[in-house]
C-alpha positions in Angstrom: 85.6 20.6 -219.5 82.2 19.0 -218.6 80.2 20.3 -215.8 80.0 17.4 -213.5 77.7 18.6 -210.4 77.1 22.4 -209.0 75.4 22.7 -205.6 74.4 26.0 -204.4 76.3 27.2 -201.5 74.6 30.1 -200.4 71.4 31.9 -201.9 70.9 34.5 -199.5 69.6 38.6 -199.8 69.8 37.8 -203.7 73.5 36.7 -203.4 74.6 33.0 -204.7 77.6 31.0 -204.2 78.5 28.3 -206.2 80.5 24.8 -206.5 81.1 22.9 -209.6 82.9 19.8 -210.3 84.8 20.1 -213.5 86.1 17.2 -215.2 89.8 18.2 -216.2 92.3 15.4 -215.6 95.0 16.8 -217.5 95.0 20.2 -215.1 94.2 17.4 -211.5 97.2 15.4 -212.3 99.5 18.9 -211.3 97.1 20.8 -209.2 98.6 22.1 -206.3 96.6 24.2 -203.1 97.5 27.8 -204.0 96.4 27.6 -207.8 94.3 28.6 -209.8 92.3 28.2 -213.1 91.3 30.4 -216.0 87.7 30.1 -217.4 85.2 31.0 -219.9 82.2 30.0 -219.4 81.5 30.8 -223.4 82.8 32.1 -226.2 80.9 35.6 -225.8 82.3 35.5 -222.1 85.7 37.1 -220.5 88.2 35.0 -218.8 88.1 35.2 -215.3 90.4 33.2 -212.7 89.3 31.4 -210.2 91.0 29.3 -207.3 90.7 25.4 -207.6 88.7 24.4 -204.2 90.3 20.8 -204.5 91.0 18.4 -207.2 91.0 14.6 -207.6 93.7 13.3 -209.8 92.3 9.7 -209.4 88.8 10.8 -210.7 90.1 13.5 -213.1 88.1 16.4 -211.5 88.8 20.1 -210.2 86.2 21.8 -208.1 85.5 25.7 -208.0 83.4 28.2 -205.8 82.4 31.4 -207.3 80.0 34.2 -206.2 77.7 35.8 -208.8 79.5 39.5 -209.0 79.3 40.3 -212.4 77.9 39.2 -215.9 80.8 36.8 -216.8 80.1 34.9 -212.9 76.2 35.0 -214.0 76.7 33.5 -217.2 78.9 30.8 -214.9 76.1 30.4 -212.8 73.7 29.7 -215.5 75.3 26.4 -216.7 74.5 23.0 -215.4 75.4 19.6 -214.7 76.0 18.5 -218.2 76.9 21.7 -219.7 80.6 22.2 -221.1 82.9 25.4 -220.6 83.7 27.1 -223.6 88.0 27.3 -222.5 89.6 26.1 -219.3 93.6 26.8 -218.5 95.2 25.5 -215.9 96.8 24.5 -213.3 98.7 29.0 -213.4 100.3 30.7 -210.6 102.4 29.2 -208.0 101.7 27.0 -205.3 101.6 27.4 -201.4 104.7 26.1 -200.0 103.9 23.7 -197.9 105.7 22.9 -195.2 105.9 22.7 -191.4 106.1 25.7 -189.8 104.2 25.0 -186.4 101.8 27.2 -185.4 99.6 28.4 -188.4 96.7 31.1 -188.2 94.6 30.6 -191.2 91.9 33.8 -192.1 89.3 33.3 -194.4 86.8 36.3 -195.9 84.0 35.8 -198.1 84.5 33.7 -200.7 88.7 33.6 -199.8 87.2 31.4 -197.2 87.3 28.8 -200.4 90.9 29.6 -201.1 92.4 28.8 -197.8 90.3 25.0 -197.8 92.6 23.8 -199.5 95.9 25.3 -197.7 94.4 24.5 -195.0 94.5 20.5 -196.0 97.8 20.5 -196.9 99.3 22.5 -194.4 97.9 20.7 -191.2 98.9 17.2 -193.8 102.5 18.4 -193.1 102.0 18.1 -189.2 101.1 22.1 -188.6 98.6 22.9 -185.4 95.7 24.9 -187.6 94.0 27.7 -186.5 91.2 28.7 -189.1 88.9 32.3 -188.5 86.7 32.6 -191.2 83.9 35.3 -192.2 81.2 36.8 -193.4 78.7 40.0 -193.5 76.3 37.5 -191.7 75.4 33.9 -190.8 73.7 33.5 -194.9 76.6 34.0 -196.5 79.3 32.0 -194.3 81.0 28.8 -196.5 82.7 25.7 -195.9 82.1 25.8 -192.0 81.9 22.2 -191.6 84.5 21.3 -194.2 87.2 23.7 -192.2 85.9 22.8 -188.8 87.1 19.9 -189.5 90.4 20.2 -190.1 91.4 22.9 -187.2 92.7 22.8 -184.2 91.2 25.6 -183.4 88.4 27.3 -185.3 86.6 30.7 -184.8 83.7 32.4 -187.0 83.0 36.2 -187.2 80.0 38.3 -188.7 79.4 41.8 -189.0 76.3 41.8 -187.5 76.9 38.9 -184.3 74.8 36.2 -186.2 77.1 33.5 -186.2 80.2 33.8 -184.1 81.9 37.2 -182.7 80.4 39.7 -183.6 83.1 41.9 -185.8 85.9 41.2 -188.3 88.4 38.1 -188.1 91.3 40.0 -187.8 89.6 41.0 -184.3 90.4 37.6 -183.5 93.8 37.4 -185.5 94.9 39.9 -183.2 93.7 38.1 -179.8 94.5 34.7 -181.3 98.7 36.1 -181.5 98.8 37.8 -178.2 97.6 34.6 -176.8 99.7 31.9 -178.3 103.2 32.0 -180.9 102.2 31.5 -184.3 104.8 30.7 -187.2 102.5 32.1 -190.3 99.3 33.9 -191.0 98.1 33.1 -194.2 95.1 35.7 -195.3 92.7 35.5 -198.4 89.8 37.5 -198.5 89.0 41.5 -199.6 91.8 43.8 -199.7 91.1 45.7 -196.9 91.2 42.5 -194.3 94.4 41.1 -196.3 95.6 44.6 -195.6 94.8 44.7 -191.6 95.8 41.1 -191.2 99.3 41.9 -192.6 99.6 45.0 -190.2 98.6 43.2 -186.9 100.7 40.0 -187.8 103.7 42.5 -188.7 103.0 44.2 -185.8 103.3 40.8 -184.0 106.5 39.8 -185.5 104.6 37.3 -187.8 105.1 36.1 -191.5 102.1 36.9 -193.4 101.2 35.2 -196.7 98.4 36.7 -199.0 96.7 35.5 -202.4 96.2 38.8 -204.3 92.5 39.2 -206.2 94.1 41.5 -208.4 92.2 42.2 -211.9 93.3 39.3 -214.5 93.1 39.0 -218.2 95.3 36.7 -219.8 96.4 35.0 -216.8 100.0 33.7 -218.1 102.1 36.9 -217.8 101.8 38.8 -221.0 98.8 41.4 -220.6 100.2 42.6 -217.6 96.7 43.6 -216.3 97.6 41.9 -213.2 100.5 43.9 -212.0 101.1 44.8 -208.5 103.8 46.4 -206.1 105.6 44.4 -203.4 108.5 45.4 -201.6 108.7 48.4 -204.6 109.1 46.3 -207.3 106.2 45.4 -210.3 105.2 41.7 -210.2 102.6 40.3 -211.8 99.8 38.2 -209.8 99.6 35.2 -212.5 103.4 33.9 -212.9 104.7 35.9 -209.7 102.1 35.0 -207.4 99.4 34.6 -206.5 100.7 34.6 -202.9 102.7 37.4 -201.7 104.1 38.7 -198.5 101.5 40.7 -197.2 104.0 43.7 -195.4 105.2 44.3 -199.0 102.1 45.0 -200.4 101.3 48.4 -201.7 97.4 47.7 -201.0 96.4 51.1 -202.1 97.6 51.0 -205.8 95.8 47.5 -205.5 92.5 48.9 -204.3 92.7 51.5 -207.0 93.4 49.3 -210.0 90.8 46.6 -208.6 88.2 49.4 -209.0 89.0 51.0 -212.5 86.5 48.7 -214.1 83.5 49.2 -212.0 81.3 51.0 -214.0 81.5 49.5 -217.0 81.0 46.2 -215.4 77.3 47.5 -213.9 76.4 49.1 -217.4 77.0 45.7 -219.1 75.2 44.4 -216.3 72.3 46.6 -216.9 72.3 46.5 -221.1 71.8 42.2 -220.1 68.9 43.5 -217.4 71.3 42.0 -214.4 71.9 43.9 -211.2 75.7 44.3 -210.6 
């Protein structure tokens, strides 16, 4: 659980993004794209998932991005090279299915543009034609651009405020990139509201879409049920169910409101440790 390298991905308007290089060989020998890890960074810390970026079973490693969001991230951030993790579980949840479909619109948001990397891999590996949108408040805070460049067919990039790409949100161009050409499967990760938009406009195009939920987490192995969400009416749980699930069978506003009930006590820790939120 060694820290093998972290480089800083973005440090921009007093917002980081992180990569590390774990050394884990037990949980790279059956990591598949889709999955995730459980961490704590100490033994004071929370657990916290995060999505393995890519793993190595030859060299025994798993790689994570994280974005500094609240104290348990910081404490994450404050490790180096060298350092150990207190606990890491893994590989939980299922993996993409990975198969070839055809056409396949990837959207990326944030950090979810770390999540779909490596779907993306895998998916155009099975002989899909990729198309990859990812983005970002503005140009600073954009991720992986060359890495996902790489492996599209197509590629587009929007920012809120124009400085890199189209100006506006990527499901602006989800919803061009469908009425000009057949796709066989969205796959969204990102903040709830764009999962939520790019499920309606591929819906409304008569397209699957797939979405990994960043519903609150705890235990991460099905048995605090902190995770829970609705799809298609029924109660599943993000860790064992998911963490993909079909996006029109989302009930996106109980998942808004349970993703929020633990704001404020998050920014008060934040503020007894003299961190901004």
């Amino acid at each position: 659980m060694k820290i093998l390298s972290k480089d800083t991905l973005v440090d921009h308007a007093g917002l980081r993004i992180f990569r590390m290089v774990l050394d884990a060989p037990l949980i790279s020998r059956k990591a598949r794209a889709g999955q995730f890890v459980v961490i704590m960074a100490s033994r004071e810390g929370e657990r916290i998932p995060l999505t393995m970026v890519e793993s190595d079973s030859q060299a025994g490693t798993i790689t994570i991005v994280f974005q500094e969001t609240g104290f348990t991230t910081r404490m994450l951030g404050a490790l180096e090279p060298g350092d150990s993790l207190y606990a890491l579980a893994g590989p939980l949840g299922h993996a993409t299915e990975i198969k070839k479909y055809g056409n396949v619109v990837l959207l990326g948001g944030g950090v979810g543009v770390a999540e779909i990397y490596p779907v993306a891999g895998s998916l155009k590996q099975a002989g899909n034609r990729i198309t990859v949108i990812i983005g970002a408040r503005n140009k600073g805070l954009l991720i992986l651009k060359k890495e996902l460049e790489s492996l599209a067919d197509n590629f587009y990039t929007a920012t809120d405020d124009g400085s890199e790409g189209r100006k506006g949100f990527v499901t602006d161009i989800l919803e061009e990139v469908l009425k000009k050409e057949k796709q066989d499967l969205v796959y969204a990760v990102g903040p709830i509201p764009m999962m939520k938009k790019a499920s309606f406009v591929s819906g409304a195009a008569g397209v699957r879409a797939v979405v990994s939920l960043n519903a609150l987490m705890v235990d991460g192995t099905g048995m605090c049920g902190c995770c829970r969400v609705s799809v298609g009416g029924q109660t599943k749980f993000s860790c064992v169910d998911g963490p993909e699930f079909e996006g029109d069978k989302v009930d996106w506003e109980e998942l808004g409101l349970r993703n929020s009930m633990y704001c404020d006590k998050e920014s008060h820790i934040c503020r007894l440790n003299s961190l901004k939120p």
